[in-house]
C-alpha positions as CSV (number, residue, x, y, z in Angstrom):
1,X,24.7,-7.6,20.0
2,X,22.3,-9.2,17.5
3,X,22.6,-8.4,14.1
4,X,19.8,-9.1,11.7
5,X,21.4,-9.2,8.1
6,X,19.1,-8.6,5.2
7,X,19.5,-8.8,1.4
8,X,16.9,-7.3,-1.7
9,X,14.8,-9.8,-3.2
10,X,15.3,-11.1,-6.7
11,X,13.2,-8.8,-8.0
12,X,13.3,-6.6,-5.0
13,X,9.5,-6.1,-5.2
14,X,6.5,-7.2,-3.2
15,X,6.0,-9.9,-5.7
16,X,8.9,-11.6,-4.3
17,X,6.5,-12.8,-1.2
18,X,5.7,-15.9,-2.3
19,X,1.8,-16.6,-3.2
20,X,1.6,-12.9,-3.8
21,X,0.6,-11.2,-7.4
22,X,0.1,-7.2,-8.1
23,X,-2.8,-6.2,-10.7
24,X,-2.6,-2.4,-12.2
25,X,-4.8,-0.4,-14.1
26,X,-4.4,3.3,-14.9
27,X,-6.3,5.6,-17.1
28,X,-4.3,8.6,-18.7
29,X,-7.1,10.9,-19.8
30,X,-8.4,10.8,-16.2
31,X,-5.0,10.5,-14.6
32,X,-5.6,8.1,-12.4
33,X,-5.3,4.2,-11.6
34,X,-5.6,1.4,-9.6
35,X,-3.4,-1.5,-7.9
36,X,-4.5,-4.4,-6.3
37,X,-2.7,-6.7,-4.3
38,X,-4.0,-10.3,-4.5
39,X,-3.0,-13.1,-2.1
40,X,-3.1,-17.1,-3.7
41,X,-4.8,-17.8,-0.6
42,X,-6.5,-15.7,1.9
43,X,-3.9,-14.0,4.5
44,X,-4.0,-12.4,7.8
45,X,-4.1,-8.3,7.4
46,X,-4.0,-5.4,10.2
47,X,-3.4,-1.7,9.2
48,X,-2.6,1.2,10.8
49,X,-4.2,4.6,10.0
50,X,-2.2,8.1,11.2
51,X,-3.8,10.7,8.6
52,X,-6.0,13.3,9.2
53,X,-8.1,12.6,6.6
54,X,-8.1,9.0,5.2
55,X,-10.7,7.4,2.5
56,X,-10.8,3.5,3.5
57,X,-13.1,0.6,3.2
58,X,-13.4,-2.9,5.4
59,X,-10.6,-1.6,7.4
60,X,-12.7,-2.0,10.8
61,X,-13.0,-5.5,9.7
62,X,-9.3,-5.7,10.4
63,X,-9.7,-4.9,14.1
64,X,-8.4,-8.8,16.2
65,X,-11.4,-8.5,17.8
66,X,-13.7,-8.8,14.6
67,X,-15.0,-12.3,13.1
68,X,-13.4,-12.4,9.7
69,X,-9.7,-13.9,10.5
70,X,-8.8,-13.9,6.6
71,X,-8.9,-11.5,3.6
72,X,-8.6,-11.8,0.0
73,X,-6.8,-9.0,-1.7
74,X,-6.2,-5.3,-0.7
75,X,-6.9,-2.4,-2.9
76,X,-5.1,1.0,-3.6
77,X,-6.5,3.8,-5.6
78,X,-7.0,7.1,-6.7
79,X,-9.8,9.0,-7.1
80,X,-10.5,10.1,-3.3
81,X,-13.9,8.7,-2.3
82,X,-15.0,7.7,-5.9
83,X,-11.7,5.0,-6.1
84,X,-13.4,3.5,-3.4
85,X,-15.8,1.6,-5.7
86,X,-12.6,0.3,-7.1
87,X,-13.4,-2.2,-4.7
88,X,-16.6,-3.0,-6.0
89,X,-14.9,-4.5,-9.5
90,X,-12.4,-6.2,-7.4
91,X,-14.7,-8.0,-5.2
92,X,-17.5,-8.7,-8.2
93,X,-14.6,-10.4,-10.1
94,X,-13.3,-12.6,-7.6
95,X,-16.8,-13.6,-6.7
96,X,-17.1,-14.9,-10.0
97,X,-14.2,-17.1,-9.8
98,X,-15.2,-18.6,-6.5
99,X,-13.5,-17.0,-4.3
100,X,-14.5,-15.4,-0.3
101,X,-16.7,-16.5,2.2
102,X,-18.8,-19.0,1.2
103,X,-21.7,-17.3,2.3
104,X,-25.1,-17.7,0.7
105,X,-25.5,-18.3,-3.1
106,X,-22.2,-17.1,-3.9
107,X,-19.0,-16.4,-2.3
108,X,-18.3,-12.7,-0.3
109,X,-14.8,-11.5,-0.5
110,X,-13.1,-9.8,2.2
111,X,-10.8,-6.8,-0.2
112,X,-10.4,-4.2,2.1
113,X,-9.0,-0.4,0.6
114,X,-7.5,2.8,0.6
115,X,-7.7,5.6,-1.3
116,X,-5.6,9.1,-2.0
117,X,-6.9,12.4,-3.7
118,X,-6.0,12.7,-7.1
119,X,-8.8,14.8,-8.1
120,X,-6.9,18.1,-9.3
121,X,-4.2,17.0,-11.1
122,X,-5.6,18.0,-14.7
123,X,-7.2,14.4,-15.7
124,X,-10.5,14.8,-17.2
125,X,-12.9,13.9,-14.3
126,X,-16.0,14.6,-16.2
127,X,-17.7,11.1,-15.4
128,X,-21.1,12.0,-14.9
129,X,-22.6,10.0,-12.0
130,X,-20.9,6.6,-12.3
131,X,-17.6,6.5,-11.8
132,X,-14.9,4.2,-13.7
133,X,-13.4,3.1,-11.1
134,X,-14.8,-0.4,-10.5
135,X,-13.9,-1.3,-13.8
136,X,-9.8,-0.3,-13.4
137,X,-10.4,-2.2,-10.6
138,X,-11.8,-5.6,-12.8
139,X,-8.9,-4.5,-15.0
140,X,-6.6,-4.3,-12.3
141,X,-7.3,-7.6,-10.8
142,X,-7.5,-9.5,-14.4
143,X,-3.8,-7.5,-14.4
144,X,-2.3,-9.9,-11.5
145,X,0.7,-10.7,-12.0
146,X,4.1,-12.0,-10.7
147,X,6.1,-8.3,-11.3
148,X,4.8,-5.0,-11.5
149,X,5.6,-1.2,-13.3
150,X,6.9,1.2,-11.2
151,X,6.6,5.0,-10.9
152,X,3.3,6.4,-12.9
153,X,1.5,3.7,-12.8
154,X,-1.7,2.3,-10.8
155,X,-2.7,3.9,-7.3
156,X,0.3,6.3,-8.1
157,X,-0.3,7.1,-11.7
158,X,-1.7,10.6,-11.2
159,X,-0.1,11.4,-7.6
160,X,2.4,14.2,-6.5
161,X,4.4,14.2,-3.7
162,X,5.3,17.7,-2.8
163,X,6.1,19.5,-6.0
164,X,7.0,16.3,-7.8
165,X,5.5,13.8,-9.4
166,X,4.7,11.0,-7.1
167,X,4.0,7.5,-7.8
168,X,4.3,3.9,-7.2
169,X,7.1,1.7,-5.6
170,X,7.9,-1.6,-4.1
171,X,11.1,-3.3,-2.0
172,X,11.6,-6.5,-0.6
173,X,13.9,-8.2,1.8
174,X,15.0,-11.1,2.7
175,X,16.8,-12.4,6.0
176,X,19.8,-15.1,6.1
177,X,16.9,-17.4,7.7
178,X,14.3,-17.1,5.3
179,X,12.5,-14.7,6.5
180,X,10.9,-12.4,4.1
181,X,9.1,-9.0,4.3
182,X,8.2,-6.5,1.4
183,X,6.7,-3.4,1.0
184,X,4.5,-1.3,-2.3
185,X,3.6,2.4,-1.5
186,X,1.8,4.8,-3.5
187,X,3.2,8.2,-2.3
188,X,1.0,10.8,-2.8
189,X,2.0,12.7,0.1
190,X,1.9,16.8,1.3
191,X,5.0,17.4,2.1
192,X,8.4,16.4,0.3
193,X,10.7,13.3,0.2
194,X,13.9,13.9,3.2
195,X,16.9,13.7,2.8
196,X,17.2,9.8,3.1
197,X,15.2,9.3,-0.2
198,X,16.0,12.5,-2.1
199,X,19.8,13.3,-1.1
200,X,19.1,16.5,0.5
201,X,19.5,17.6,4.3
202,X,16.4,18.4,6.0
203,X,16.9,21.6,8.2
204,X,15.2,21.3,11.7
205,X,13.0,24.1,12.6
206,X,12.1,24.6,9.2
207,X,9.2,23.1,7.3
208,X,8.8,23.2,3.2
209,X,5.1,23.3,2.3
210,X,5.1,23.5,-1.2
211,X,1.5,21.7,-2.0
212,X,-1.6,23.9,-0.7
213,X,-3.4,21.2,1.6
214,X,-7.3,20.9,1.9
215,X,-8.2,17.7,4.7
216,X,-8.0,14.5,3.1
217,X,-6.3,15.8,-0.1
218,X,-3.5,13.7,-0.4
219,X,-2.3,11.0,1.0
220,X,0.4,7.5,1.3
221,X,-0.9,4.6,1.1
222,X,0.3,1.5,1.1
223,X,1.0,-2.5,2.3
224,X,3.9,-4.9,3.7
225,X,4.0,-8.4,3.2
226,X,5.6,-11.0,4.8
227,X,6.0,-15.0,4.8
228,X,5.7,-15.4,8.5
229,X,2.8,-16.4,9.9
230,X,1.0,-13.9,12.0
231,X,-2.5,-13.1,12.9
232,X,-4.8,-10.1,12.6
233,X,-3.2,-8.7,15.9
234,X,0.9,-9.5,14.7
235,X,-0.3,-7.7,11.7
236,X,-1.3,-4.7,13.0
237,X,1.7,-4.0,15.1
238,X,3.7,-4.9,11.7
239,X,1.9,-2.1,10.2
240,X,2.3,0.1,13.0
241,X,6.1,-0.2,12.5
242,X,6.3,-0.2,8.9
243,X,4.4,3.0,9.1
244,X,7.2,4.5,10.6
245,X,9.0,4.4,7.0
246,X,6.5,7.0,6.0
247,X,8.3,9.4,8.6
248,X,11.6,8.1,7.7
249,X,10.8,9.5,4.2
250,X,8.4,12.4,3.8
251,X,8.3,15.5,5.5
252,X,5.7,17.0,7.1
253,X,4.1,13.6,7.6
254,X,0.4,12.3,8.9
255,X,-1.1,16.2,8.8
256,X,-4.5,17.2,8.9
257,X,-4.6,17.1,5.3
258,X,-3.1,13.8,5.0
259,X,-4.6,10.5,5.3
260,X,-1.6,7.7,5.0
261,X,-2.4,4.2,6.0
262,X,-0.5,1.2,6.2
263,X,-2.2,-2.0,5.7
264,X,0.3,-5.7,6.7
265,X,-0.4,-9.3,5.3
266,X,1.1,-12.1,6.4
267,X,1.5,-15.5,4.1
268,X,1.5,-17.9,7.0
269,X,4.5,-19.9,4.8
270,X,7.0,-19.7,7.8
271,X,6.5,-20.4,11.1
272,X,8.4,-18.3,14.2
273,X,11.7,-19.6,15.3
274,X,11.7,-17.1,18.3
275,X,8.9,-15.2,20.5
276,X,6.7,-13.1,18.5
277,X,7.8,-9.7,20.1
278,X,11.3,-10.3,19.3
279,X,10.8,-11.3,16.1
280,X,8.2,-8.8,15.1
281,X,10.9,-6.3,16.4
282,X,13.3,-6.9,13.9
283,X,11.0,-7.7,10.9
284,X,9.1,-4.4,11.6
285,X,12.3,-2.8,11.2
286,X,13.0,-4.4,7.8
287,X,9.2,-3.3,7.0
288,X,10.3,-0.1,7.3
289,X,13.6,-0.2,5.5
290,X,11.3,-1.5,2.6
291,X,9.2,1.3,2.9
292,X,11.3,4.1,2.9
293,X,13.0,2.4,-0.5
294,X,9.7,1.8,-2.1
295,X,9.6,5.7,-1.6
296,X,12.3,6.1,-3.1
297,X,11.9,4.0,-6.1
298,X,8.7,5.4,-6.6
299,X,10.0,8.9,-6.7
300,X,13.0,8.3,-8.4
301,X,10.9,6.7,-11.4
302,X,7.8,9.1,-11.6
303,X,10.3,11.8,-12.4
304,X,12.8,10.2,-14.4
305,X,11.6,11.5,-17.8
């Protein structure tokens, strides 16, 4: 039998992909924040949406049947529909440095996004008709760094996960061969963390709803990464399997009133030593392993004070 061994990254975040930085931006009187994930170089990117109620942008750009092969960062936010301008800032700014499709007078950058609901967690959301969401998402990008905070911070700054506090997280793995896959989550979620992130046993047959749901009113979002080089379509199945980290870790999971998404990059720095399926099999299981720890991690530190 095969056995795929696996070790945490040096830093054991998403930022140990290689070419890949993490921007935040949070606002405390409004309770809420931003992350963005920005690639050195445009990457290949699929997701994989299972909520009943998601808030995205670009993601239909995604689809391997669409013209645009390449994208140039990803955004996570709060704010339900209004983080979706986070985008906006994110995409104004790296037009101004030259980078996207050279399209035109200026460039056009591909930044798809996701956002969760954050809206009744006792910030001040009082903004009149604009928004400030575009600019956390300037700040968040001018933020981009190699390392990241963890817990109440960007996307997850103002999020709850059940009846806790939820927040921000990232893991990273990395095979004996060099192969290297990482995940960042924002856990916003319905239901609980299971057993596997929080210690306890989960009970089958019974289900602990301890958030009232309204559609689209939560919410996971969140990204793997990896260094091997896949296209839009090796991406999508990636996400489809790191998704199932989501399961691994919250319960209930994907409801009506959730609207988790899973976006997956890929680098392109290493090339496949074996057939795609086989290898996506195994380094969508790591995908997973790094999701259900980001959850963890993010829990663990949005609670620890």
């Amino acid at each position: 039998m095969l056995s795929i061994q696996a070790k945490p990254g040096a830093q054991d975040l998403i930022t140990d992909i290689e070419g890949i930085k993490v921007g935040q931006a949070d606002n405390e009187r409004i309770n809420t924040g931003v992350t963005v994930i920005l690639p050195d170089a445009p990457v290949a990117m699929g997701v994989d949406v299972r909520g009943g109620g998601p808030g995205t942008r670009d993601t239909e750009a995604l689809d391997p049947s669409c013209l645009v092969e390449k994208v140039h960062g990803l955004v996570l936010s709060g704010g339900s529909v209004f983080g979706l301008a986070a985008s906006d800032g994110v995409v104004g700014y790296l037009s101004e440095q030259g980078i996207g499709l050279p399209l035109g007078p200026r460039t056009v950058p591909v930044v798809p996004s996701a956002i969760l609901f954050d809206l009744r967690n006792g910030g001040d959301k009082n903004w009149g008709q604009v928004s400030p969401y575009a600019d956390l998402g300037v700040k968040a990008v001018q933020n981009a760094r190699n390392t990241m905070q963890l817990g109440r911070a960007g996307a997850g700054f103002g999020a709850t996960a059940g009846a806790q506090n939820g927040g921000i997280g990232s893991a990273s793995l990395v095979t004996e061969s060099g192969i290297k896959v990482a995940a960042i989550v924002a856990v916003n979620s319905f239901g609980p963390v299971t057993h596997e992130v929080g210690g306890e046993q989960v009970q089958h047959g019974v289900v602990n709803m301890p958030k009232l749901g309204l559609i689209g009113s939560n919410t996971t979002i969140g990204a793997v990464v990896t260094n091997l080089d896949l296209d839009k379509g090796g991406c999508k199945r990636l996400a489809m399997m790191a998704q199932d980290g989501f399961a691994r870790a919250i319960r209930p999971i994907h409801t009506p009133f959730d609207g988790d998404t899973m976006f997956a990059m890929s680098t392109g720095e290493k090339s496949l030593d074996e057939p795609l399926a086989a290898t996506l099999a195994y380094v969508g299981t790591l995908a997973a392993d790094c999701v259900v720890r980001a959850i963890e991690k993010a829990i663990h530190l949005a609670n620890a004070t």
